[in-house]
N, C-alpha and C positions, 0 to 999 in steps of 0.2 A: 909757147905758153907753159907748158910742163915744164919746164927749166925754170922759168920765172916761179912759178906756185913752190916750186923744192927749194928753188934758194930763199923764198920768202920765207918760207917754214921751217931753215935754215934746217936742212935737211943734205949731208954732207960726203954722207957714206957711200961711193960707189954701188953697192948692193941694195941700201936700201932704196939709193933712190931708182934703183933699176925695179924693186918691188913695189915702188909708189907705182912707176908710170905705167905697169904691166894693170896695177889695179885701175887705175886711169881711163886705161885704153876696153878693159869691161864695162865700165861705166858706160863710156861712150857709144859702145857699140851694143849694150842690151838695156837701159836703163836712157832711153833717148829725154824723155821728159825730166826726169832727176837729174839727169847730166846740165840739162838747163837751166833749171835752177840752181843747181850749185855753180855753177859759173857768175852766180851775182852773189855769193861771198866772198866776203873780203879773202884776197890771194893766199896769206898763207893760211888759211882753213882750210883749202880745197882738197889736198893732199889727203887729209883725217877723213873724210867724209869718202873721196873715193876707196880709199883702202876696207873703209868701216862694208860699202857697197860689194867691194869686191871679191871678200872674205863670205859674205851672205851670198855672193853670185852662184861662189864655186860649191859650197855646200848642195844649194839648189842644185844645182848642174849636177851631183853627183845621185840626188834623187829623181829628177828628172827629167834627166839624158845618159842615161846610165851606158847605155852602147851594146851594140849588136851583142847578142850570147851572154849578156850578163846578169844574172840572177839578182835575187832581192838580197840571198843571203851576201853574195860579193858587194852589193851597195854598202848591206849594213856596213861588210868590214871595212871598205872607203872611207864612211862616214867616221868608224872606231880610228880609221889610221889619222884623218884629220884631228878629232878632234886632241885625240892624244900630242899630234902637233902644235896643235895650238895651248895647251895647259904646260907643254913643256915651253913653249916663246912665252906665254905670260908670266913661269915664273924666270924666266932672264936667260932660257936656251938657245941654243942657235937653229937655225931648218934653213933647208933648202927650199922649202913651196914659198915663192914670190907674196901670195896674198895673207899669208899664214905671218910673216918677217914683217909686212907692212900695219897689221891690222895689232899686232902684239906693242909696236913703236908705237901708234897711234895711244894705244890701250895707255902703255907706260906716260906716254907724254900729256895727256886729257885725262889721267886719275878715271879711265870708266870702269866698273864695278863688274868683275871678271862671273859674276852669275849672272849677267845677262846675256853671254856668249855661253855659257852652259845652259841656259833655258830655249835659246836658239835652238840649240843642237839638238834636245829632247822634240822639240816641234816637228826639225828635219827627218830623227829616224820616225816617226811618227807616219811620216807621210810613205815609207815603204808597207808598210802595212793596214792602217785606215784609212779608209775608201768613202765614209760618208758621215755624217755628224747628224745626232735624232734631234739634237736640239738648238738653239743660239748657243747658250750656255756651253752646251759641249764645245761648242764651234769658238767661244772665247778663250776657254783653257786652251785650245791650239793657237790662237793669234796670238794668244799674252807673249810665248814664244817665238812663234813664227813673225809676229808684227812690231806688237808691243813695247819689247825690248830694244827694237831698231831705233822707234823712238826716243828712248832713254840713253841708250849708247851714243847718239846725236846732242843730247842735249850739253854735254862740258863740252863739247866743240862748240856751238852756236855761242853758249853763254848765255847768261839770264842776268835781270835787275831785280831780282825777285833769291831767296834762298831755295837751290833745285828740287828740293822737294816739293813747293809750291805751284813751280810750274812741272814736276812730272808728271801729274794725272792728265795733263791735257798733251803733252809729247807720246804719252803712250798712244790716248788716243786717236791723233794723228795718224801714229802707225799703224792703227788699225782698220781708220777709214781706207785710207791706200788700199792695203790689203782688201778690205770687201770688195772697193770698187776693182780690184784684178777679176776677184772673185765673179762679179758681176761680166763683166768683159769678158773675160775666159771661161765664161761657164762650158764653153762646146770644146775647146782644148782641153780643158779637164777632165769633160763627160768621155772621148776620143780614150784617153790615158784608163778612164776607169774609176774617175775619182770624181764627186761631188762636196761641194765646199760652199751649196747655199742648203742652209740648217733641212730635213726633214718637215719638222714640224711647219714652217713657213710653208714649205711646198703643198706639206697635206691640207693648209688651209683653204687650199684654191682648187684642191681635188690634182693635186698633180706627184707623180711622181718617179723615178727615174723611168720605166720602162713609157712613163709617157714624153718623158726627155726626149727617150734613146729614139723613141719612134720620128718625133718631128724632128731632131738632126737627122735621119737619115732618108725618110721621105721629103724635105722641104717644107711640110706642111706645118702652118701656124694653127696654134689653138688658144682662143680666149683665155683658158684657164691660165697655161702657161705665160699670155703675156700678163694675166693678175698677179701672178706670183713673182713675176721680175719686176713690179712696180713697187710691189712690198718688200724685194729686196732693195732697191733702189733707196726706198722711203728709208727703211731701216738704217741703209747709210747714210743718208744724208743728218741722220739724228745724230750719229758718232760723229758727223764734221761738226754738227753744231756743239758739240762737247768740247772737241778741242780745238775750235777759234779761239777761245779767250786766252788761250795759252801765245797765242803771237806777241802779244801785247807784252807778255811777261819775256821776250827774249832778249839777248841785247839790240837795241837798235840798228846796227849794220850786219846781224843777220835775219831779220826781220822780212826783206827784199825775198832771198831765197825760198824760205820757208809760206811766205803768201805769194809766191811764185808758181810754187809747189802746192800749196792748196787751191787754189782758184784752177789748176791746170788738171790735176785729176779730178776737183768734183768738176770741170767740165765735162769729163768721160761720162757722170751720169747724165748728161745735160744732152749728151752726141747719143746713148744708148736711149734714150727717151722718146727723141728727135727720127731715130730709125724706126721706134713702133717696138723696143724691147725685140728685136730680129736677133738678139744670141747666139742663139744655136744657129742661125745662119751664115752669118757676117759679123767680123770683129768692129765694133765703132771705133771711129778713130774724130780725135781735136782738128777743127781744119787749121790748115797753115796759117792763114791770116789770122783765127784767135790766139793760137802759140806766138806770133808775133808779136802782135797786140800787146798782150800778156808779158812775154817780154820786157816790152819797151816801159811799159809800165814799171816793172821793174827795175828797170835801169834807174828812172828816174828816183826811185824812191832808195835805190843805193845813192844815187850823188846827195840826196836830200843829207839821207844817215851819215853820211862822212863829213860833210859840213856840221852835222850837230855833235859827230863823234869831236870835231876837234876842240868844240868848247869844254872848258873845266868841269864844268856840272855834271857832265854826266857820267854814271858811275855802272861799273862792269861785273860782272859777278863770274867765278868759273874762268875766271885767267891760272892756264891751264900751267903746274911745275914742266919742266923741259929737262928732263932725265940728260944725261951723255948718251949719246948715241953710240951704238954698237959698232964695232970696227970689223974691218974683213979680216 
């Protein structure tokens, strides 16, 4: 399948495509739900999307899974050596880092606008040093970065019927819903790390706050307040899905599938954390297999739908991406 996606994408270079599959194979193996979704884009998009994935993996990874004996200051400079990496492939350098070669090709080939890969990056080192958010608001200036952008850097790959500004309030969106609901799901891996990522002020509504976190992950014990307060995170996301639903509508047709593949499958995660009794800090919720299927199949159908209407004349594509020369070894 990775041979098919690269020659669809007419993707030629030895190197690069040895940098697609590497981004590929992160996809698949940390990104288990995204990976299924994007498997119901048309072939050669798939490529874009993993590389765009696997460029945001490796950053994460260097803030958190830093490795034995390594300080915060050696993270930052990680993070400074990446990104310097990546400013030098965007403007038409060559590197050696596999995800850095793939995510620069993509960047070049789908026109994405090189400050959303710089507002990433501010979000990342962000995260070696802030440990808790007083407000929503504070909490949105981090996702604009850490989520937001994801969204937008997505969207010349998908393609719209719409002009993409139109549909980017609701792409950013998206990435932010994602994001909360991590947020929501991982709150006891965060809390473990030393980091909280649901607002303060939400928590102080409910009379909760971390040292009453820290106490119920570590005793077992549930406390009312705390399951009010993961209900109101909860709600809170599910308002940002309803922001950017309308944005589906605005994509192209055949990747339409993907992307409400992709949202039905994580706001099932609030659906699975709800279902548990908001248990967080106990246990990670997880989509049972039969809905992920479900899910799926559902979407298959609605890709054969989209290519049967992609083939008629009418209908028209927005964000058909220039395809630079690819770089040579």
């Amino acid at each position: 399948m990775t041979v098919r996606e690269l020659d669809a994408a007419g993707i030629t270079d030895p190197l690069l495509r040895a940098a697609y599959t590497h981004c590929r194979r992160l996809n698949a193996r940390h990104g288990k739900t995204y990976f299924l979704a994007t498997r119901l884009l048309p072939v050669e998009r798939r490529p874009a999307v993993h590389a765009l994935y696997g460029f945001a993996r490796r950053a994460d990874d260097l803030v958190d899974e830093p490795g034995a004996g390594r300080s915060t200051a050696d993270c930052a400079r990680a993070l400074d050596a990446l990104q310097r990496c990546l400013e030098e492939a965007l403007r038409g350098g060559d590197t050696a880092e596999p995800v850095v070669r793939a995510v620069a090709h993509t960047a070049a080939v789908y026109g994405i606008d090189h400050r959303h890969f710089a507002d990433f990056m501010v979000s990342m080192r962000s995260d070696l040093t802030v440990t808790d958010y007083p407000t929503y608001e504070d909490l949105r200036r981090y996702v604009h970065g850490s989520a937001a952008v994801m969204g937008l850097q997505m969207l010349p790959v998908l393609g719209t019927v719409v002009p993409q500004e139109e549909a980017a309030p609701h792409a950013a969106a998206l990435g932010v819903a994602f994001q909360l609901t991590n947020f929501l799901r991982d709150v006891a891996e965060d809390l473990d790390r030393g980091r909280m990522y649901l607002p303060a002020d939400l928590l102080a509504a409910h009379g909760v706050d971390r040292a009453l976190l820290r106490w119920s992950r570590d005793t077992g014990h549930r406390d009312q307040r705390i399951t009010a307060a993961m209900t109101a995170a909860a709600e809170l996301t599910r308002g940002v899905y309803r922001e950017a639903e309308p944005g589906l509508a605005l994509l192209d047709p055949v990747s339409r599938p993907c992307i409400r593949t992709a949202f039905v499958l994580y706001r099932a995660i609030l659906d699975a954390v709800r279902d548990d009794g908001y248990a967080v800090l106990h246990r990670r919720a997880v989509v049972s297999r039969g809905r992920r299927a479900a899910t799926a199949s559902a979407g298959l159908a609605r890709v054969a739908a989209a290519r049967i209407t992609a083939r008629r004349p009418a209908v028209r594509r927005a964000g058909v991406p220039h395809r630079p020369q690819e770089e040579t070894s």
